[in-house]
N, C-alpha and C positions, 0 to 999 in steps of 0.2 A: 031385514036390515042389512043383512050381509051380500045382495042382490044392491042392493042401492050403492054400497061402496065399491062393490066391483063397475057399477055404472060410473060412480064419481075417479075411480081409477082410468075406466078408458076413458072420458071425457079431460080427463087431466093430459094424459098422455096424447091425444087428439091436439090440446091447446098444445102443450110443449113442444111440438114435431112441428105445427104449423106454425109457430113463434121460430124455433130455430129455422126454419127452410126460406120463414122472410128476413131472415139478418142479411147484410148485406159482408161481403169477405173483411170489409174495413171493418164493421163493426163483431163480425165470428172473431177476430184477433185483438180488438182491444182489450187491453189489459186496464179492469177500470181503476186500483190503487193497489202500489207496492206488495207483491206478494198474492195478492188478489187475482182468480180466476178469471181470465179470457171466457165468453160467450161459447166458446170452441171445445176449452177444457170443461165446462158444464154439461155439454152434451157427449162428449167423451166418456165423463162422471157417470151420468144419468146410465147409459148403456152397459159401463163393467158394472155399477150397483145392480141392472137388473140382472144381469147373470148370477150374483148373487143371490137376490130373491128370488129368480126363479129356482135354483138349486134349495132352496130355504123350504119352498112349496112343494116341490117334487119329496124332498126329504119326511116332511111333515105327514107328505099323506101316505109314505110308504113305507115307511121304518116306526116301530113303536119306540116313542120318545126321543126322538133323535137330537145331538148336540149340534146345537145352533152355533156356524163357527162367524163369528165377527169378521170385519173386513178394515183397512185402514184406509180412506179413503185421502189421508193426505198424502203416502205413498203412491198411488196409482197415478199420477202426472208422469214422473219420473220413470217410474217402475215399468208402466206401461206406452213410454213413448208418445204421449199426448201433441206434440211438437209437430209429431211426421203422420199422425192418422187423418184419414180421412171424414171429414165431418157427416157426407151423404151416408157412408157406410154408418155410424155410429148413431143416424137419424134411422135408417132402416131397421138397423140392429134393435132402436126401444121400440119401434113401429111391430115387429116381428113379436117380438119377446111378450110385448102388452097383449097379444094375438092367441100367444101359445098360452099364455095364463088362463086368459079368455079361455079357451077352449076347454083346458083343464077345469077350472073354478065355476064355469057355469053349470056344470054334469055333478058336481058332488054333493050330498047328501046335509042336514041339518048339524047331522051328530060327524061329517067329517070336518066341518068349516071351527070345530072347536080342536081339534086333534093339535097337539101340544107339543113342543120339546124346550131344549132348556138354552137359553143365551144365557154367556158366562155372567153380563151387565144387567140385563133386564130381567133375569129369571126364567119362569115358564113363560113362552108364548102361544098362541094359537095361533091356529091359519088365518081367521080375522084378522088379530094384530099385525100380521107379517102386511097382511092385504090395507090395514089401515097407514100401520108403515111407509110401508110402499108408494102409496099414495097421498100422504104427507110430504114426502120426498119430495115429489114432483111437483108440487103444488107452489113449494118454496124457491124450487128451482125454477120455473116458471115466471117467478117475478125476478129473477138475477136474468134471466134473458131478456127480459121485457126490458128492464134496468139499462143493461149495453145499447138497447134500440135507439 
């Protein structure tokens, strides 16, 4: 089971990169309603979340129980200058990132894909959940891009 979500993880990430890379610049900047995320600021999103995740995975399988630190994702526009980044780089950046997981998550063991720590909101998680997460994420993001097309 946990081999099949890492499939539906890269397949996700595969759709998303190739949904972002066909927007066109008019539609990476529309803004579709008041306060609402540009096509540009999703893929922006998309890329600081997996740095997250992937710091979530790395922790999980290397530290016993480690605390899960939360992220705010409606400060990172702001915070992180979404306005002036470049979109290619932020498509590379989940392209890479999806790669590194990859490489990580296909090598590890039955009894490692359970390994635990605590989110302050969720509880205990496993490295499945992070992995099921993750790829939820992007699933949903996927149609907010398709959405601006």
């Amino acid at each position: 089971m946990t081999k099949e979500i890492l499939a539906q993880f890269l397949t996700a990430t595969d759709e998303f990169v190739a949904t972002g890379e066909s927007l066109s610049e008019e539609h990476l900047n529309r803004v579709p309603a008041p306060g609402g995320w540009s096509a540009a600021y999703v893929i922006h999103h998309l890329a600081d979340s997996d740095a997250h995740f992937l710091v979530r995975f790395l922790n999980l399988l290397s530290v016993d129980k480690p605390a899960i630190i939360p992220f705010d994702e409606e400060a990172f526009p702001s915070s992180l200058h979404y306005e002036g980044r470049s979109v290619a780089n932020s498509l590379h950046s989940i392209k890479s990132s999806a790669a590194h997981v990859n490489d990580i998550l296909s090598q590890i063991s039955d009894q490692e894909w359970t390994r635990s720590g605590l989110h302050p909101e969720r509880g205990e998680v496993t490295v499945t959940d992070v992995l099921r997460l993750t790829t939820n994420h992007r699933v949903g993001h996927i149609d907010q891009l398709k959405a601006s097309n």
